[in-house]
N, C-alpha and C positions, 0 to 999 in steps of 0.2 A: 315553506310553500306547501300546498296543503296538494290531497293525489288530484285537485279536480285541475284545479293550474299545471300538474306535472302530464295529466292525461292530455289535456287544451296544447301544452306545449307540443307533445310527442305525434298529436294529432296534425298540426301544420305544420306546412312544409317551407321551412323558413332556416337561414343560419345561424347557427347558435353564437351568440354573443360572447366575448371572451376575454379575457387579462391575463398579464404575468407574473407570477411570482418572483422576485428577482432573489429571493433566497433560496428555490430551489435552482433557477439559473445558475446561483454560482455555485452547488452542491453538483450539478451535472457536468462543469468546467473541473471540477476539483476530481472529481473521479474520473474523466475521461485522462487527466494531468496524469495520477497514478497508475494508470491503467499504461500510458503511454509510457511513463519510465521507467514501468517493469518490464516491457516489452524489449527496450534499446537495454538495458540490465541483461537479460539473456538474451538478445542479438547478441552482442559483446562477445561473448564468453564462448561464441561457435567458432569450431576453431578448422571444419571440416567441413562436408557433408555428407560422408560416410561416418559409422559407429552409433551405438545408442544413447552414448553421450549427446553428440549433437542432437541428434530426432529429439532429446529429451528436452534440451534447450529449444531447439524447432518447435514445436508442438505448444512449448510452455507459453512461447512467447504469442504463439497464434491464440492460446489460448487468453490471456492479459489484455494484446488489444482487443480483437472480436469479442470477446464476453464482458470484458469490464470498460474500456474504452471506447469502446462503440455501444454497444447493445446495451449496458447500463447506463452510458451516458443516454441513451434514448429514452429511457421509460422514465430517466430521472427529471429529464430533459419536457417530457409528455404531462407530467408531474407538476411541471411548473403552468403547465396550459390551466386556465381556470375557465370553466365554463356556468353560464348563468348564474354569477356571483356565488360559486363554490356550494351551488345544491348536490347532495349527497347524492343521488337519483340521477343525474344530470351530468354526472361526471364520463371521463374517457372507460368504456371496459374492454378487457381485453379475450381473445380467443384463444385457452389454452394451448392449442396446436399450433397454432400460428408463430404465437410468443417462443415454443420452446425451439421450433424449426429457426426463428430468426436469430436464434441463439447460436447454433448449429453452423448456419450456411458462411456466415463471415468467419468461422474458425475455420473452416476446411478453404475457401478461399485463400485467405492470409497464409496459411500453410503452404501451399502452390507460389504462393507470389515472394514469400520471403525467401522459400527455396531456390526460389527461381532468380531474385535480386543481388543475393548473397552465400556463399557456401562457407564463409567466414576463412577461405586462403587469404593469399599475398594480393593475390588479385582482382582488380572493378573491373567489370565491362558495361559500361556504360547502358549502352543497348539492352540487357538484362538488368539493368537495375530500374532503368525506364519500362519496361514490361510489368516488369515485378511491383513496380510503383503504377500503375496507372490500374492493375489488378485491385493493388492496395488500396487503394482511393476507390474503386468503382465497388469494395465492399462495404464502405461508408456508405454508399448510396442506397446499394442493392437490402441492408440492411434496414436503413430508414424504413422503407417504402416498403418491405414486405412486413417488416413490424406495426405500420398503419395498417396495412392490410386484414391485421389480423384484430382491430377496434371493433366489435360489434355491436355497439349501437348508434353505431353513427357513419354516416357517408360522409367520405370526403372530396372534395375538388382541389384541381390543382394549376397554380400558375404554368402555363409551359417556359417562362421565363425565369421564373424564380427556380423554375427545375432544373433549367439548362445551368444557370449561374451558380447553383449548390453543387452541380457534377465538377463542374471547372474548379471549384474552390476545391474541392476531395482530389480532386488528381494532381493539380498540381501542387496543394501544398502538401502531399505524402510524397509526392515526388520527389519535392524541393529537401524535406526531412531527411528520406532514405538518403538520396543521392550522398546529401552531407555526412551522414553516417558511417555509411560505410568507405565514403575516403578517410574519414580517419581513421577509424576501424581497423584499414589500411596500415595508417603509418602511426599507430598509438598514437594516434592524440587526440583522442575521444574522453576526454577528464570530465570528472562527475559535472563541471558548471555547462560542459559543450551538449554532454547529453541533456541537463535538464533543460538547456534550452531548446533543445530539439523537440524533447517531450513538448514543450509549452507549443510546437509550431504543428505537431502533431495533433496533440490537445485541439490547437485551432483549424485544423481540417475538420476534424470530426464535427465539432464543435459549431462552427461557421456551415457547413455542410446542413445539418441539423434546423438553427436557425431559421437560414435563409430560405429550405425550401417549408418548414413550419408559417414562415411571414407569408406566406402564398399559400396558404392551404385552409382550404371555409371546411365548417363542420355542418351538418343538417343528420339530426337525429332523425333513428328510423321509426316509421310511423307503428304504433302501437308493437312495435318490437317485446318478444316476450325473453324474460331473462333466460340463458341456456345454463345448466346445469356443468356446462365446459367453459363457461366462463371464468378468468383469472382475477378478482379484483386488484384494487391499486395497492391498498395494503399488505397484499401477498409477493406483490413485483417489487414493493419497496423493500420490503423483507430480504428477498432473496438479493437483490444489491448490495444492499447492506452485508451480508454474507461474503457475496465476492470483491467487494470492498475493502474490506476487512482482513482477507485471506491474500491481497493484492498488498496491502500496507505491511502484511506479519512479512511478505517475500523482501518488502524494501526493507524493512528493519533487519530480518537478517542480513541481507546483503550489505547492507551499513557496519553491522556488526562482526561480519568479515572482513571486511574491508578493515576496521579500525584494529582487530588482533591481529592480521596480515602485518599493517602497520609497526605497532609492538613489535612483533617477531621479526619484521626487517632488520630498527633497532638494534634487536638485542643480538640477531646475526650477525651486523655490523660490526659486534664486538667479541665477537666467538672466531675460534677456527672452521673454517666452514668449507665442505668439499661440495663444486660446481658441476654440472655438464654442460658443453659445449658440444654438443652436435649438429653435424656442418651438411648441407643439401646443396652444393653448386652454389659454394659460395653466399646461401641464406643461414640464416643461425636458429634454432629451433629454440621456441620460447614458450610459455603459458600464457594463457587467455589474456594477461595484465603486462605480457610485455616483458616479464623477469625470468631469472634460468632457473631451473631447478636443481634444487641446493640441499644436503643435508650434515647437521651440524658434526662436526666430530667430537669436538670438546668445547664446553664453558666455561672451562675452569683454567684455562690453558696460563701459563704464565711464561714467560721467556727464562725465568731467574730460575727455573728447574735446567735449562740445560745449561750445556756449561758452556755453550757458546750461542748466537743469536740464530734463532730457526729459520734456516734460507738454502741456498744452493752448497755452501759448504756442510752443512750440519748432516753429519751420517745418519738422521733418522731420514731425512731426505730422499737421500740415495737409497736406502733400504725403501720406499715406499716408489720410490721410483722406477726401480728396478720390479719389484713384485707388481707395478699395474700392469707392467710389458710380459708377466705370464703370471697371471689371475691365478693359473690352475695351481700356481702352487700353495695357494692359499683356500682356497672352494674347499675343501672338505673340514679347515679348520677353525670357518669362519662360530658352527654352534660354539664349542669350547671355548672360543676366544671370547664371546656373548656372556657366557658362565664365569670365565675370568673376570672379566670388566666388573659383572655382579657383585663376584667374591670381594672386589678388592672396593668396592661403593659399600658392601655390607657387614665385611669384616675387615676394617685395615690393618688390624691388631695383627692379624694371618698376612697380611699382603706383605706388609712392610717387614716381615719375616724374611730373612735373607739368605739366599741359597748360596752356598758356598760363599765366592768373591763376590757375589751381584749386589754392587753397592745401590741406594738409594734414586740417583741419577739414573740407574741402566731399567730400574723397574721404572719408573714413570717413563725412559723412552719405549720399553716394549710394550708399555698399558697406550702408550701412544700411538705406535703401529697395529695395535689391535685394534684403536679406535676407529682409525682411518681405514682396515678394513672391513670392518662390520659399517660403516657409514657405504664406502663403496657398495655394498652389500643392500643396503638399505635405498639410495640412490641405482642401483640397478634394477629394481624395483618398481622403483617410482616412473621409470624410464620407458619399461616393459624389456629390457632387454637381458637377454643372463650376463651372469657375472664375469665370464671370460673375454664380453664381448661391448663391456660399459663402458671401455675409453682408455688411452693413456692419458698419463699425468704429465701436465704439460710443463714446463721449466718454470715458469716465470710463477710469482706468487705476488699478489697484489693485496697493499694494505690496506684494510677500511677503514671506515668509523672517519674520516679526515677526506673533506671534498676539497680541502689547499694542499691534498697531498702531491708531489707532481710526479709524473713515470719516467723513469730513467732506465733504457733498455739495457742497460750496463748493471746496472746495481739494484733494478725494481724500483720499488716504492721507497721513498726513504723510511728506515723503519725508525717505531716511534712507540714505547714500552705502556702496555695496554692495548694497544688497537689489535682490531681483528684482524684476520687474515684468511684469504680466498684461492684454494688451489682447484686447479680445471681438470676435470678429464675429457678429453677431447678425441672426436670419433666423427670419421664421415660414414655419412649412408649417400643409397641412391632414391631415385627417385622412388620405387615402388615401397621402400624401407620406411620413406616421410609419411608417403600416404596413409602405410599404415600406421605410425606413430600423429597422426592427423586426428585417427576415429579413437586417440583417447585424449584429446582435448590440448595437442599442443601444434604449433603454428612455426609454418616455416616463412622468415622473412629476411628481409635487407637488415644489415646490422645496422645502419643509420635510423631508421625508424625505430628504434629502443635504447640509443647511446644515452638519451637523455631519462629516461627510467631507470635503465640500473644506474646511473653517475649519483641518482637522486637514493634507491633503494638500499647500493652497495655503502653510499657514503664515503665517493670517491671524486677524483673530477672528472671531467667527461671527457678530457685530451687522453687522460690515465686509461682509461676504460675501451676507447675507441682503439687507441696503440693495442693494448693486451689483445682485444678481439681481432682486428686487423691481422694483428701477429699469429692467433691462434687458425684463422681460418688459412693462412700461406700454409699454415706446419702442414708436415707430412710424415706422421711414423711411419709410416711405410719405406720411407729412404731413409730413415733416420740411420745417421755413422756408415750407408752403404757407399762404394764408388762406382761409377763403371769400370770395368775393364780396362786399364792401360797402365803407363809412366806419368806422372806428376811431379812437381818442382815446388815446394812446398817451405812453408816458412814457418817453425817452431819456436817462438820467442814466448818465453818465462819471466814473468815478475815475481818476485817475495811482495808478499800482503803486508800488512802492517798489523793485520790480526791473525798471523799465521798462518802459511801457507805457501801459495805460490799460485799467480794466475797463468792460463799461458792467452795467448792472440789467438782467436776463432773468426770464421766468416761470418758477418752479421746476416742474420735469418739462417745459418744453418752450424750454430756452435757445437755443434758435433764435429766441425770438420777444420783443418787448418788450414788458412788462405794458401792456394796453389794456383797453378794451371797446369793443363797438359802440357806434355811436349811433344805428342801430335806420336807418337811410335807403340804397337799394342804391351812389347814386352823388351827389357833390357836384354842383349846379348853382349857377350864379352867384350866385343870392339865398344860399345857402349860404355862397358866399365872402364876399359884401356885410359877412353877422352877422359871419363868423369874423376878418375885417378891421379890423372896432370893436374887438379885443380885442388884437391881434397885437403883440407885445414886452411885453406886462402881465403881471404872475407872477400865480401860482396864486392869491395870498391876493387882491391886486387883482381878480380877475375871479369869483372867488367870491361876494367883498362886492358887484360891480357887478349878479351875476346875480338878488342876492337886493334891490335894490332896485328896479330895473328891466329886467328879463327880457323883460318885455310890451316894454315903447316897444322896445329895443334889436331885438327881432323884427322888428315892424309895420315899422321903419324897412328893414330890410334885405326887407320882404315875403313874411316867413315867417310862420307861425301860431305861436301860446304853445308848443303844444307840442312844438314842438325846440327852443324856451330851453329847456322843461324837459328833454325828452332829456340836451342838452348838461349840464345842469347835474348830474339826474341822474349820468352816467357819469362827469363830473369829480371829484365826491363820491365815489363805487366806488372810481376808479384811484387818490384821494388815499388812502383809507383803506386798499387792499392793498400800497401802495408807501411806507407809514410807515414810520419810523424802530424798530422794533421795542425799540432800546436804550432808548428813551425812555418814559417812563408817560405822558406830554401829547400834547397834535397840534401844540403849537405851536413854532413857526421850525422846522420839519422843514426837511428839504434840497428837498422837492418843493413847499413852501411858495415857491421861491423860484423856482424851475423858469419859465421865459418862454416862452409860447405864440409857436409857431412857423405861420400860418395856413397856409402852403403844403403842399402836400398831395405825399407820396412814395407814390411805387405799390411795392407788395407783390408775389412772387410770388403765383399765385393758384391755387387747384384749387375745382372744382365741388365741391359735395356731394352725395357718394356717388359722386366720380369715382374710379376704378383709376390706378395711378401710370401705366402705361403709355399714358393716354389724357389725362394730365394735361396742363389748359390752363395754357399760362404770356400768356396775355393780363394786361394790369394792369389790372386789375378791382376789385382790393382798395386801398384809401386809407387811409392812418395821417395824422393828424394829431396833431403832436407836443408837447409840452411841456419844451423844453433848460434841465437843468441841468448845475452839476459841481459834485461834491459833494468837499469839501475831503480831501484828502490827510489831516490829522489827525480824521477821524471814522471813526468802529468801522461798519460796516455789517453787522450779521449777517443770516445765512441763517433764512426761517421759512418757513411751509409756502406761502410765495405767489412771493415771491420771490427772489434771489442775482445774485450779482456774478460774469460770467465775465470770461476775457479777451476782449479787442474784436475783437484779431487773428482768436483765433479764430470768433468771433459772425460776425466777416464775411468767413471760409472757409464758414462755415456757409451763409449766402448765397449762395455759388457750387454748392453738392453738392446744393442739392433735386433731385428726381426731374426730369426732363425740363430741366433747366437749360443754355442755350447754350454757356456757360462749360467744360459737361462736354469740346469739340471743343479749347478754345482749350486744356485741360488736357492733353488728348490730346496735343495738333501738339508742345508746349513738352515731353512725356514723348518722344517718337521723337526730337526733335530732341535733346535731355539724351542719350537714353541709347542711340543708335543708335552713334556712332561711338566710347562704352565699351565695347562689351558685345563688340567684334570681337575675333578673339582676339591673344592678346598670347601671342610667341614669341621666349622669350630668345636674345639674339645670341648665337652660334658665339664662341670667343675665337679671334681673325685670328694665323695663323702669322707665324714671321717671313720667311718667303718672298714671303708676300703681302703684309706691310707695306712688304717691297722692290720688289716689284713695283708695288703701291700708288702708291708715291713716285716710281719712274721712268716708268711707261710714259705717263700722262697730261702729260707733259713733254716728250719724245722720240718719242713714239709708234710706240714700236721694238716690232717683231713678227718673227717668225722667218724671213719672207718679203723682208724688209726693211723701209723706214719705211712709214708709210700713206701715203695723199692727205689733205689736207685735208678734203673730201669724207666719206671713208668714217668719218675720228676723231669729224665731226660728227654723220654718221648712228648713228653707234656711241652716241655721250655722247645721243642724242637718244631712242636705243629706253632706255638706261638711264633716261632720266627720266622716259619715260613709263611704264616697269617698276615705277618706286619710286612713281610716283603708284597705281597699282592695287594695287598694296602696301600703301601707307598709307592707304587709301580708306576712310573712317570710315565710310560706309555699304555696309560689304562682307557683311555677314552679318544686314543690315536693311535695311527697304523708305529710300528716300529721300523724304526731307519739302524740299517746295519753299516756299517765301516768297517776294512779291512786295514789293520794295523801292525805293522811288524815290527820288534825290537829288537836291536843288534849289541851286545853288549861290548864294549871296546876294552880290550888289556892289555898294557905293554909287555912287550916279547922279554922272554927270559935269558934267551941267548941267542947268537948270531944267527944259528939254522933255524931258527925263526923269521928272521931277516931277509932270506933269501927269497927270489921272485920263483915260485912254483907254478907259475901259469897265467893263462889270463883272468885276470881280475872282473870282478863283478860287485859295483855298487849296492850297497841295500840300503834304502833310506825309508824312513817312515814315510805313508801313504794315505793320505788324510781328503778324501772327496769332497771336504764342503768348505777347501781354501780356494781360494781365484788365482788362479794365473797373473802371471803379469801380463798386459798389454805392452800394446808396441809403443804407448807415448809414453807410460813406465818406464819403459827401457828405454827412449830418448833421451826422458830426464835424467836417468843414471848415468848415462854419456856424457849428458852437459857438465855435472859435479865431475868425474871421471876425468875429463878436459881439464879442468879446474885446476885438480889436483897434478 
């Protein structure tokens, strides 16, 4: 077209004729797609709305739709307009002001509105997400129209219909989007096919918005308009798209790319030992943006056929790691050394496998184990924001992965199965203002039902397994853990022999720290008390049942009690017989606890007030069990029902050393520094000795020949003396740890010479060696002793 036809044109006032490009059509669909799925990609992942994490996911995501979704999709979308069969002269121009503002106004919009839709908690409100969406939608619009705005050479007109119809198309299908979003958002199940279909319904707001009020919109060039020097051409606008295009595709790729090493790593966790947190908000369970716990591995290498028996609730590395979660401190200062251990023994095994005194093989891979699992806590405390004192207890049960046919058995776990992984919890409530903060670094407090089916998939578990464990974890309560209140109890002590050694005894299900009882309604025993419980004492259950039901009265009045604490007693005997039944059996009779012998002696319980805080927790013996000892035969089935179960003993009474405020916690401590103070030093493989110095070696401590001549005797000694006391600072096992003292005393024993030796000269006084980092016995120790003791 030549200038006198482009002047002719620009001179009348007429509307420009126009077509579509359908290849740029679907270039402006395809970008507003990506633009949109990057957008619900970092919705996603807001787990608050407080912290700079979120703002940064906020901001990102305003920035995705508004700049690439909407505003590219418009100029790409303007792009496709052809005007007067694609003369160069003739085409759409743009006002650089105009253009960058239109840029601008729908991010800061969408910022307000997604803020305002979403905070990315547990909870929609509806009302706020329709705001927020209607905000969302009306920046589709606001966008359009102020980006035409900014065309200067050409005036436009507009349908009021096609106006009206493009608004209603932007609002309500962002609405329809959001709304769907963020209820899944909600309850994880927002999976990559749910968002990109969202995207596409997204896509067609903007999209459709665009359009329809484009199909209503005439063009008339302005009359001999002169070009401005602020003018954008289309070239430069398609450019910069391109750019945030591009920069919108690299954010999906990564995210794809995370997503798939996420993956992997699930895997290869699946088959690793791997320590968890479970922390609990009033009953919601604190997750990551994807719905998973946060987990950090302890070992890959883990094999079962190193210990010598299967790693579970019996295996003392167990109880050693179980016991040190319930006081952290005694480990915090030793976790560097134990990090430099771990090193030594990955970079020199040759040193590791070097054996100190008796430490067979077996005991170093359990202690390189307990290191692992503390530096993992360590690492996981971390991840958490929380210090190390304050990351969680470890919770009982340990669930086996890698196997979604695995089935949970609250009795005996997961069934184990040689290779699969395994997953232990540390489990911690906070309060509310605790969540919030842990909120602004990217993690979410929710209903454990909206994520049973993500970790059942992620853990490679089933999801009855997964939903038990949780269930379970969130009832626990270290805080009471092995505590009682204050009183008398009637309590039932029944032992089995393992078949893989040992002994289990009968616990209350959800609180195996403790043996099924009940009160008997009185704060403390007083003599007349022991008087009745005396009349009974070596009688089994069914004897003292019959005895209470024929005389209950005399048996009282003789001991000068009133009727009713025979009937108490008799009461609760009746309770604790019927929840400690035999469950295999239809009958009550010759049950195992039919046979059970009343033990009258009374064992004191740790004890905690009611409505005491752990940290003010009284460990006075306050609380009194009296027991009834059986053993229940080796060839009887005991199953688990909703009252009671069969743990290990071992473990029952580690459980007894870890309540809160427990004395034992020091003696755990002394016996951890003394273990692991003179390991954790570092280890520095020897130099290989030249042959110079293995000549030198061999003559000079012989000859004591120096270049000077021989020595003196004197100075070879002084010499051989700073050497040994060089090698002792050297080898000085508490070189890079505090030192732990013990008071030890030896009494030597000699038989008497003669009679007047023999003779009693006073009162006597025991001296027995004094050793701070053995454990006491507990009271179900000494129950057990009783049972054999009887026996015999």
């Amino acid at each position: 077209m030549t200038i006198e036809q482009v002047n002719r044109i620009m001179s009348a006032a007429q509307v420009a004729p126009r077509h579509y490009d359908a290849g740029y059509i679907a270039l402006s669909y395809f970008v507003s797609l990506i633009g949109s799925l990057s957008t619900l990609q970092l919705l996603q992942l807001r787990t608050s709305g407080r912290g700079l994490y979120n703002w940064y996911l906020l901001f990102g995501s305003s920035v995705t739709m508004g700049g690439i979704a909407i505003w590219s999709m418009h100029f790409i979308g303007n792009r496709a307009t052809v005007l007067y069969d694609g003369e160069p002269e003739l085409q759409l121009a743009y006002n650089s002001t105009f253009t960058v503002v239109s840029f601008f106004v729908p991010v800061l919009v969408l910022l307000g509105a997604y803020s305002l839709a979403g905070v990315g908690s547990d909870e929609v409100r509806k009302l706020r997400v329709i705001v927020g969406g209607t905000f969302a939608g009306s920046s589709i619009c606001g966008m359009h129209y102020l980006g035409d705005a900014g065309i200067s050479n050409y005036v436009m007109k507009y349908s009021t219909t096609r106006v009206v119809a493009s608004v209603i198309i932007a609002i309500s299908a962002t609405n329809v989007a959001l709304t769907l979003f963020f209820l899944m958002h909600k309850n994880f199940t927002n999976l990559w096919w749910k968002r990109l279909i969202l995207a596409f319904i997204l896509a067609g707001a903007v999209s459709g918005m665009h359009w329809t009020a484009s199909s209503g919109t005439t063009y008339m060039i302005k009359r001999k308009q002169a070009i401005s020097d602020n003018t954008l051409s289309r070239q430069w606008v398609v450019v910069i798209v391109i750019v945030l295009s591009v920069f919108c595709c690299t954010i999906l790729l990564a995210f794809a790319a995370a997503a798939g090493r996420e993956r992997r790593q699930q895997y290869r966790r699946a088959q690793n030992i791997v320590l968890a947190s479970a922390i609990f908000e009033d009953g919601k369970l604190m997750v990551l943006s994807d719905g998973t716990l946060p987990t950090k591995t302890i070992t890959d290498t883990f094999s079962e056929r190193s210990f010598e028996e299967s790693f579970g609730k019996r295996h003392h590395v167990f109880h050693w790691i179980y016991r040190t979660s319930r006081n952290w401190r005694a480990v915090v200062d030793l976790i560097p050394g134990m990090r430099r251990h771990i090193r030594s023994a990955i970079h020199f095994p040759r040193h590791h496998h070097v054996h100190r005194g008796e430490t067979t093989q077996f005991e170093e891979y359990s202690i390189l184990f307990q290191e692992m699992f503390c530096v993992a806590a360590k690492e996981l405390a971390d991840v958490v924001h929380q210090p190390m004192e304050s990351v969680g207890v470890l919770y009982e049960d340990i669930i086996i992965t890698a196997s979604a046919s695995t089935k949970f058995d609250s009795e005996r776990q997961y069934e184990p199965r040689p290779g699969r992984g395994k997953v232990l919890f540390l489990v911690k409530r906070v309060d509310k203002a605790e969540a919030t903060r842990l909120g602004t670094f990217g993690f979410r407090f929710t209903s454990p039902v909206n994520v049973y089916d993500i970790l059942s998939r992620t853990m490679m578990v089933s999801k009855h397994g997964i939903s038990t464990a949780i269930t379970n974890m969130a009832n626990y309560n270290p805080e009471r853990e092995a505590l009682s209140p204050p009183g008398v109890y009637l309590g039932c002590f029944a032992v089995q022999a393992d078949i893989n050694g040992g002994f289990d005894v009968l616990v209350q299900q959800g609180a195996t720290s403790k043996l099924p009882n009940r009160p008997l309604g009185i704060p403390t025993l007083t003599s007349a008390h022991f008087r009745f419980l005396q009349q009974y004492n070596g009688k089994t259950t069914t004897e003292i049942i019959a005895a209470l039901k024929e005389n209950s009265t005399e048996a009282a009045q003789t001991a000068g009690l009133t009727e009713e604490f025979a009937a108490q007693f008799q009461t609760a005997l009746l309770t604790l017989r019927n929840e400690v039944k035999d469950t295999t059996r239809n009958d009550m009779k010759d049950t195992y606890f039919d046979q059970a012998v009343l033990d009258s002696k009374p064992h004191f319980l740790p004890t905690a007030s009611l409505g005491e805080t752990s940290s003010a927790t009284s460990v006075a013996t306050t609380a009194q069990i009296i027991v009834f000892k059986t053993i229940i035969p080796i060839h009887t089935a005991v199953s688990s029902h909703q009252l009671t179960l069969l743990t290990p003993f071992n473990f029952f009474s580690t459980q007894q050393r870890a309540y809160p405020g427990c004395p034992e916690h020091e003696v755990h401590a002394r016996r951890v520094h003394r273990e692991f103070s003179g390991r954790i030093a570092p280890l520095t493989p020897k130099r290989a000795v030249t042959r110079r110095e293995r000549y030198a070696q061999y003559w000079r401590p012989k000859i004591g020949f120096r270049r000077g001549g021989f020595g003196d005797i004197d100075t070879i000694s002084r010499n051989l003396a700073s050497i040994s006391q060089s090698n002792l600072v050297t080898d000085d096992p508490f070189a890079s740890a505090g030192i732990m003292i013990c008071q030890e005393v030896t009494v030597d024993v000699a038989e008497p010479k003669n009679a007047t030796e023999m003779k009693d000269l006073g009162p006597k006084v025991d001296i027995a060696k004094i050793d701070e980092t053995v454990d006491g016995l507990t009271w179900c120790e000494v129950l057990l002793k009783s049972v054999f003791q009887d026996m015999n």
